[in-house]
C-alpha positions as CSV (number, residue, x, y, z in Angstrom):
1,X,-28.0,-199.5,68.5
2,X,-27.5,-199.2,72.0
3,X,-29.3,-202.3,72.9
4,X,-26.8,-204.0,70.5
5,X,-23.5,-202.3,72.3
6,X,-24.9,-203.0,75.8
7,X,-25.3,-206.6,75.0
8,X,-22.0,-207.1,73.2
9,X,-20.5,-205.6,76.4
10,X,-22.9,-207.9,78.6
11,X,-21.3,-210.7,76.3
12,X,-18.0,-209.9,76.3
13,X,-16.9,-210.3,79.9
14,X,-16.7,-213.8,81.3
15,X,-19.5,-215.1,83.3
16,X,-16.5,-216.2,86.4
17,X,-16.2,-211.5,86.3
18,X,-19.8,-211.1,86.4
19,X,-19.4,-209.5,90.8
20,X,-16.3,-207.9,89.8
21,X,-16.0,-204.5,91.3
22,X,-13.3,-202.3,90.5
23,X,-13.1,-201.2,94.3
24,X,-16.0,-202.5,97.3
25,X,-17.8,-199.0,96.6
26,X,-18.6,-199.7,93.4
27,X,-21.6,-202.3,91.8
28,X,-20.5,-205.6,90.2
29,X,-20.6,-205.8,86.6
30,X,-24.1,-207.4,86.9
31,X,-25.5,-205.2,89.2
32,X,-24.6,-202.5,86.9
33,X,-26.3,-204.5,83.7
34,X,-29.5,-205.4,86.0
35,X,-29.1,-201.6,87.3
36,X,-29.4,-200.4,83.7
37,X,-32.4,-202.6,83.2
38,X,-34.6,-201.5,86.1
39,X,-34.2,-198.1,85.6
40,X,-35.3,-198.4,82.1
41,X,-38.4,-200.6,83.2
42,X,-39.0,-198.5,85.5
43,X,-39.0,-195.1,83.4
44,X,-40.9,-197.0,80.7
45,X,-43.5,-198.7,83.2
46,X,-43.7,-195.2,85.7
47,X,-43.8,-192.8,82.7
48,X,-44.3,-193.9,79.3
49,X,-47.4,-196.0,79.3
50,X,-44.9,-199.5,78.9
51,X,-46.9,-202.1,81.0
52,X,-45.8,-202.7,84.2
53,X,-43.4,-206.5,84.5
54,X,-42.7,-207.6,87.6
55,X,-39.8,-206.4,89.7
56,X,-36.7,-207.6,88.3
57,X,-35.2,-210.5,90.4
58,X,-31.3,-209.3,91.3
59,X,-30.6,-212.6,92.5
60,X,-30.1,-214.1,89.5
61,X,-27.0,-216.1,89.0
62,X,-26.3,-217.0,85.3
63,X,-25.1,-214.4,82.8
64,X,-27.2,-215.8,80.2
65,X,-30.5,-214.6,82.4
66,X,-28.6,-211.3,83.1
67,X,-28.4,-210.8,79.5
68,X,-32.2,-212.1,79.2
69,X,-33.2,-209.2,81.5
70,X,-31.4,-206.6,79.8
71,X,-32.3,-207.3,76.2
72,X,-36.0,-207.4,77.6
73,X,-35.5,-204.0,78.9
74,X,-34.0,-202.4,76.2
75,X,-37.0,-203.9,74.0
76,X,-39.7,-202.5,76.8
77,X,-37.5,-199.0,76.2
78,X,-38.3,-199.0,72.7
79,X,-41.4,-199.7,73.0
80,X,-41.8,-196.4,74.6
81,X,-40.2,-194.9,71.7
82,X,-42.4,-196.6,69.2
83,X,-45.6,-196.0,71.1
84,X,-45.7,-192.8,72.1
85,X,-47.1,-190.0,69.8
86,X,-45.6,-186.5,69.3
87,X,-48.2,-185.1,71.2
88,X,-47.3,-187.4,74.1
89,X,-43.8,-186.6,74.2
90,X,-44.3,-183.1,74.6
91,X,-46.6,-183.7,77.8
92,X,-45.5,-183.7,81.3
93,X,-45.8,-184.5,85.0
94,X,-44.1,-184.6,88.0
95,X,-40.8,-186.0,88.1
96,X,-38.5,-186.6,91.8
97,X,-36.0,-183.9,90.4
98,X,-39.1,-181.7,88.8
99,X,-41.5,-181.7,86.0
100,X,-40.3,-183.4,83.3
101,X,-42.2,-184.0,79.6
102,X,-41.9,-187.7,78.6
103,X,-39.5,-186.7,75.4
104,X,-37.2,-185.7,78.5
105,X,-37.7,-189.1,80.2
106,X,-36.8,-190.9,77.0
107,X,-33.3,-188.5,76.9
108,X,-32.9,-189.3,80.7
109,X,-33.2,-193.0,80.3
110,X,-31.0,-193.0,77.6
111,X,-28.0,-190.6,79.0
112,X,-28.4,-193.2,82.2
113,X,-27.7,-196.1,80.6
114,X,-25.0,-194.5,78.5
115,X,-23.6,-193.7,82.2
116,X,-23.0,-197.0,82.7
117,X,-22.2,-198.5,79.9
118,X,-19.0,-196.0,80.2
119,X,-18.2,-197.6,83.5
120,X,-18.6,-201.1,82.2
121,X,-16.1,-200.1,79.4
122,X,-13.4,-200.0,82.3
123,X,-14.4,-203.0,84.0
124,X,-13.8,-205.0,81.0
125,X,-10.6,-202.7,80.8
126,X,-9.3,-203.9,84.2
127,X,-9.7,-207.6,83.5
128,X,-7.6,-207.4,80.3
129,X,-10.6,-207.3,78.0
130,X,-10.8,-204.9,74.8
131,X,-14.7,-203.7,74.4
132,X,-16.5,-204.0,71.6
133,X,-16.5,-200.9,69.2
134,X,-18.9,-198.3,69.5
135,X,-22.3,-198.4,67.8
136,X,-23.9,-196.1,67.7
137,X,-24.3,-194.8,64.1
C-alpha cells in the first residue's frame, strides 16, 4: 500500500514542479522521491540480503524515470519483506545509530519514507494540488 500512495503522489504533481522546493533549504520534489528510493535500496542491499543495483543516477530528468526508480525500490523493499525468515528478522548487527535487528531496519525504512511522503503532501499543497487519499488499509 505504500508503494501505491507514493506513486500516486509521484503521479500527481506535474512533471514542470518536479525541482520545486518549498524554500532553497529544502530538496525538490524529485530529490525527495529519488531520496526515498536510495535509502530503501540501500537498507534493503546494506541489510536485508536484497542484491545490490547500481547507485541510483540523481540526474535524471523525466518524471516518468523518477517514477521508474521508485516503484523499483519499493519492489526491492518488499522483497526484503518476502525473503526474510522470522529467524532473520530477529538477528542483528551494527547499525551507524547502534545495533539494530533487521525487523527494526524494515520499521526504519518504512517510518523514513512515511517522513517524506508527509512533506510531499505539502508540496503538492503549495502548488494547488489536493493528494491522493491515504492508503494504507
Amino acid at each position: 500500500n505504500a508503494k501505491e500512495y507514493a506513486l500516486k503522489m509521484a503521479e500527481l504533481m506535474p512533471e514542470k514542479f518536479y525541482d520545486f522546493k518549498p524554500v532553497p533549504e529544502e530538496m525538490s520534489f524529485k530529490q525527495q522521491l529519488l531520496h526515498i528510493a536510495d535509502n530503501m535500496e540501500w537498507l534493503a542491499s546494506s541489510y536485508l540480503f536484497v542484491p545490490k543495483k547500481n547507485k541510483i543516477d540523481t540526474a535524471v530528468k523525466s518524471k516518468a524515470a523518477v517514477i521508474k526508480i521508485l516503484s523499483d525500490a519499493y519492489d526491492m523493499g518488499m522483497m526484503a519483506h518476502k525473503n526474510l525468515s522470522a529467524k532473520q528478522l530477529d538477528e542483528g548487527g551494527p547499525f551507524g545509530s547502534g545495533p539494530m535487528t533487521r525487523r527494526q531496519i524494515l520499521i526504519l525504512m518504512h517510518d523514513h519514507q512515511t517522513h517524506h511522503l508527509g512533506q510531499l503532501i505539502v508540496y503538492l499543497r503549495l502548488k494547488g494540488i489536493k493528494p491522493s487519499d491515504y492508503v494504507g488499509w
